[in-house]
N, C-alpha and C positions, 0 to 999 in steps of 0.2 A: 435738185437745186444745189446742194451739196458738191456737183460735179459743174458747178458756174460759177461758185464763191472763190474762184481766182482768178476770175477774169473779170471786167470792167463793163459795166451795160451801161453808165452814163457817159453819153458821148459829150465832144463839143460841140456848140451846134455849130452847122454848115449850110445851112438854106437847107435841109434835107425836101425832096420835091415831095412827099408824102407828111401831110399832119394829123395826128394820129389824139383822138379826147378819150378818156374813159370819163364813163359816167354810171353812178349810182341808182340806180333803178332801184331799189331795195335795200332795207337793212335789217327787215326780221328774220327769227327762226324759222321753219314749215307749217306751222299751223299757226301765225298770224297774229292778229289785233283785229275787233275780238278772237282768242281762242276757245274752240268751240267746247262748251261745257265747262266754262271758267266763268263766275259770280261772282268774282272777289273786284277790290274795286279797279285794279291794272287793266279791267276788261269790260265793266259795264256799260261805262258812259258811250262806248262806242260801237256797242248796239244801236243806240237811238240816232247815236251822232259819228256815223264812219269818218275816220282819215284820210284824206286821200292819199298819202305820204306815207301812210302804214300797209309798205307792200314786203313781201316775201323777200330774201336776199337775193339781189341778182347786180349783174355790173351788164354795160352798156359799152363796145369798144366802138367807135366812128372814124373813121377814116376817110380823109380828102384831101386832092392832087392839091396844089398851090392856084391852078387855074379855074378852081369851082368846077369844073368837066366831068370830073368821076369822081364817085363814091361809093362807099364801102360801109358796109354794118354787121355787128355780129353782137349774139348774148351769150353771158355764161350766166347760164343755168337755164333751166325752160320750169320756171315755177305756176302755182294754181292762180298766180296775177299776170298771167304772159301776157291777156290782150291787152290790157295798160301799159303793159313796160314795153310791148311789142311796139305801138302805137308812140310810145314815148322815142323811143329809141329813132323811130322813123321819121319823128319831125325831128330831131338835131341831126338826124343825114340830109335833111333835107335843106337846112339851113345853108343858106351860102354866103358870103363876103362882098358887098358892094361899096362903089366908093358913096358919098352921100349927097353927092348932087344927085343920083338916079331918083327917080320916082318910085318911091316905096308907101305910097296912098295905100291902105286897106291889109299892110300887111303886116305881123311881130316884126319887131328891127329891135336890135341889143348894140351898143354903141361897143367900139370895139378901136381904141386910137384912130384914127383915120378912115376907119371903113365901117359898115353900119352891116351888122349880122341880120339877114333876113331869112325868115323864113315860107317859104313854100310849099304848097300842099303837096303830102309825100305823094310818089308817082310808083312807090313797091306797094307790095302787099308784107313781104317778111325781110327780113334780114338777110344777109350773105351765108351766115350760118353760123348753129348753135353749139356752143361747148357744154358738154356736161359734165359734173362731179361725180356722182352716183345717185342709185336707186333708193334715196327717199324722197318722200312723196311733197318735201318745197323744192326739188332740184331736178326733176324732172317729168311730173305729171302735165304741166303746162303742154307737152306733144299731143295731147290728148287735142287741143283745139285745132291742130293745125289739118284733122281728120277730116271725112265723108259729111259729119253731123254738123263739122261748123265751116271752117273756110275751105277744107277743100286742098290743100296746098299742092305744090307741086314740086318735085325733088327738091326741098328742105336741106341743106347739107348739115348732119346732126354727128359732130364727132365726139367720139366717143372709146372709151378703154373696151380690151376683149371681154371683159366679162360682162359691161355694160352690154357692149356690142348683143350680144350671146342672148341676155336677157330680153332686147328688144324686138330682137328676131323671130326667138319660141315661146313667146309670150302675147296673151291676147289682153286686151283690145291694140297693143303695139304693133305686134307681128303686122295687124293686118293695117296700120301707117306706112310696114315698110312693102308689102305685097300690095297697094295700091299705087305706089310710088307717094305717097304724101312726102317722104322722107327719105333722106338717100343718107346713109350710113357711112361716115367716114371713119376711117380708123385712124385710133389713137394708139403710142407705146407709151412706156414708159422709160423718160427723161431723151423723148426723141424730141427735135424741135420742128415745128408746123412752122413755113412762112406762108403766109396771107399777103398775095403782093397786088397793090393797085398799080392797073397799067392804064395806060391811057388807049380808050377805044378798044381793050380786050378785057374781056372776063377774067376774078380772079385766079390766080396760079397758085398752087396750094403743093412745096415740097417738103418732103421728110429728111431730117438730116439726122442722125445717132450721134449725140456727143458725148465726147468720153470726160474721163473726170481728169481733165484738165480746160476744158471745155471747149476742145477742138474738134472739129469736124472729123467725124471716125469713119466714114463712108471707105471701105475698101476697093470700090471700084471707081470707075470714069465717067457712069453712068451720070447724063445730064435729066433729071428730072423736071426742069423747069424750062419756061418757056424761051426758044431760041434768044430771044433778046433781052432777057433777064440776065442784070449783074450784080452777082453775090457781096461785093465791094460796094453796091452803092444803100442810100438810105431811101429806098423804094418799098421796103415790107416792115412789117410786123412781126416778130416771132413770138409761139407762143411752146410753152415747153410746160408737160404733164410730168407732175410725180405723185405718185400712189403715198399716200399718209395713212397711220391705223385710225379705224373706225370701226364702227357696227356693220360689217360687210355683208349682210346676208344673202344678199342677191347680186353685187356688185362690189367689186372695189371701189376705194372713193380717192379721187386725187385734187390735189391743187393745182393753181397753175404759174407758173413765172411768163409774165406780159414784156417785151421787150420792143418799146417804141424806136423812133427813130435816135431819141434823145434821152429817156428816162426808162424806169421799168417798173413795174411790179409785183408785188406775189398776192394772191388772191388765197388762202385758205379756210373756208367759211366752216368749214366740219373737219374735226379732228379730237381725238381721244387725249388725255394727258401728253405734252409736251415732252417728259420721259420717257414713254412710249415709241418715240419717232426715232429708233434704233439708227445709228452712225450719223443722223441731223443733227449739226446745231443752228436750231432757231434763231439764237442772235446772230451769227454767223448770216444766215438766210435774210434776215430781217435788213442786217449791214449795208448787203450785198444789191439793194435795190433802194430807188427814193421814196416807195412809197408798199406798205404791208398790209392789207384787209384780213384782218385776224379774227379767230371763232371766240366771239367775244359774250357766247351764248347764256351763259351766268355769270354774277356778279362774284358768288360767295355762297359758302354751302348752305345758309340761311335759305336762299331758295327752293335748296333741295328739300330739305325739313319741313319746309311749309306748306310746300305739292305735298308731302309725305312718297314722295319718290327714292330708289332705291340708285345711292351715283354709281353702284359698280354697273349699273344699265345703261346709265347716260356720262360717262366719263369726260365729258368736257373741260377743257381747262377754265379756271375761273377766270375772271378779270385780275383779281386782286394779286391771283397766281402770276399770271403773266408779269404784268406789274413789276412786283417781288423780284423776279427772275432777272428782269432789265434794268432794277434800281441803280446799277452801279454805272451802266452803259450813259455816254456821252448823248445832251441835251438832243441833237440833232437827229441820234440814234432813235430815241424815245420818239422823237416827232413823227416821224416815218409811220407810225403805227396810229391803225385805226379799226375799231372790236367794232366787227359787222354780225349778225347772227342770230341779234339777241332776241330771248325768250319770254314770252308777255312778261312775266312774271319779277324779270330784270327791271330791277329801282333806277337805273340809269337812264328806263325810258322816260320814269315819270315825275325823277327829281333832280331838277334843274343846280342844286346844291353838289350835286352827286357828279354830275355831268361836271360842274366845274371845278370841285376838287380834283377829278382826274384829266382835267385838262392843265391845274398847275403843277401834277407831278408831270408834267411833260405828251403826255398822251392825248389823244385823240377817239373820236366816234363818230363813226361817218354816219353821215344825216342824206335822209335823199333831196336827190337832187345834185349832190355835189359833181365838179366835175375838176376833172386832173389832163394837163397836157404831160401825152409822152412825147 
């Protein structure tokens, strides 16, 4: 991220022929609402009475042409609520833009200036393909369904860091997702940039660029990775750009991502260890540099830690109040940008409304599912 913070990702717009929604699938921790073997009352009620809304953290990227013709899906994260978010994700690809004299008898329609958003029974079974963080078990056991026992899938593009990679390869019940072909392993660097380009009438093209820390294309050779009629000048893809943050690594490194629309971008970092930890990063610097931030917003304040009776040098998350603190002096619009995804039953943010709106008038944000953001 660090090697983009001098260069400009919000564009002007220009009719770009590609429009691009992220959406919020998710906003808890890995182990959910209810969390399992938790009595207290952040969890009981909804035993009896599930949320529907209370899913695991995950974002939703959609993508479609200006002509309704193609479209594009993709999830970061593959959490233990995939087939909901999976299923979710699939009816907003499927939605399309009509003017409102059509006949839309029998179908969702969302009013949209002049055009009426319909939706249509999706016609995929998965996505375009899934990005991962790392190997804990809300950011990546979700692959588990996409197996023999449940749907069956078939080359899944699941990309992924080397050591992820590594992990899902020698490792069972995985290995045997990628030795069936359920799942086709893409690889991921770090701070290389992935485009995801919708073409009209072809499948997506998926290049690797290395940018350097000035944020220019470092590619040494001539080689064209992309497809013959793909232009690097126009606003036809999406780029997504992986950097490794500290965490609890034991099986995998874990990274974030920087999301760069046609017109907007943003940074996704759902797990990460104290904010001083993230050696030659500066966060606001990072935070600056896009219009919109999903920050690990996983506790509020060490009160939580205390009352698990858990040990923080295990779970070093940054607090809320931490982050906060850190951005007090940064400019209104600065503050806006940010939204603490992550959080852990246990987080007062989920269950008081006071709480929630005090830290919306220091300037901050909490992303709620459902939401949905144009890049």
């Amino acid at each position: 991220y660090n090697n983009l913070s001098n260069t400009t990702t919000t564009k002007a717009i220009t009719a770009p022929t590609t429009s691009c929604t992220l959406h919020i699938l998710g906003t808890l921790q890995d182990g959910g609402i209810p969390h399992i073997g938790c009595n207290k009352s952040c969890c009981e009620p909804y035993y009896t009475n599930p949320d529907p809304s209370k899913l695991v953290v995950c974002l939703g990227l959609v993508l479609h042409n200006n002509a309704n013709t193609t479209t594009k899906s993709y999830l970061f994260e593959a959490t233990p609520d995939i087939r909901r978010q999976m299923r979710l994700l699939l009816r907003e690809e499927a939605k399309v833009k009509v003017p409102p004299f059509i006949n839309t008898t029998e179908m969702e329609e969302e009013e949209d200036n002049d055009m009426v958003s319909v939706t249509v029974a999706p016609t995929k079974k998965t996505p375009d393909g899934i990005f991962l963080t790392h190997a804990h078990i809300g950011h990546y056991t979700g692959l588990m369904y996409l197996g023999r026992e449940a749907l069956g899938a078939v080359d899944v593009p699941v990309y992924a860091m080397p050591r992820m990679r590594s992990f899902l390869k020698n490792n069972g019940p995985w290995s045997q997702l990628v030795s069936l072909g359920n799942i086709n392993i893409q690889n991921l660097e770090e701070k290389s940039a992935v485009r995801l380009r919708l073409l009209e009438n072809k499948t997506t093209t998926t290049t690797t660029t290395q940018i350097d820390n000035k944020g220019n294309n470092n590619n040494n050779n001539n080689e064209d990775n992309s497809n013959e009629n793909d232009n690097d000048d126009d606003d036809d893809f999406i780029t997504v750009i992986p950097h490794t943050v500290p965490h609890r690594d034991e099986f995998s490194e874990t990274v974030g991502y920087k999301i760069i629309g046609p017109n907007k971008s943003a940074l996704f970092i759902p797990d990460i260890n104290k904010w001083t930890t993230w050696k030659d990063v500066d966060i606001i610097q990072q935070v600056s540099s896009v219009d919109y931030a999903f920050l690990d917003g996983t506790f509020y304040d060490m009160n939580e830690i205390e009352f698990e009776q858990r040990d923080i040098t295990k779970i070093p998350h940054p607090f809320i109040i931490e982050t906060m603190k850190m951005f007090e002096k940064e400019d209104v619009d600065v503050k806006d940008k940010i939204y603490f995804i992550h959080l852990n039953h246990t987080n007062p943010v989920l269950q008081c409304d006071k709480m929630q709106e005090s830290i919306r008038r220091m300037g901050f944000n909490i992303a709620e599912f459902g939401m949905k953001f144009s890049l």
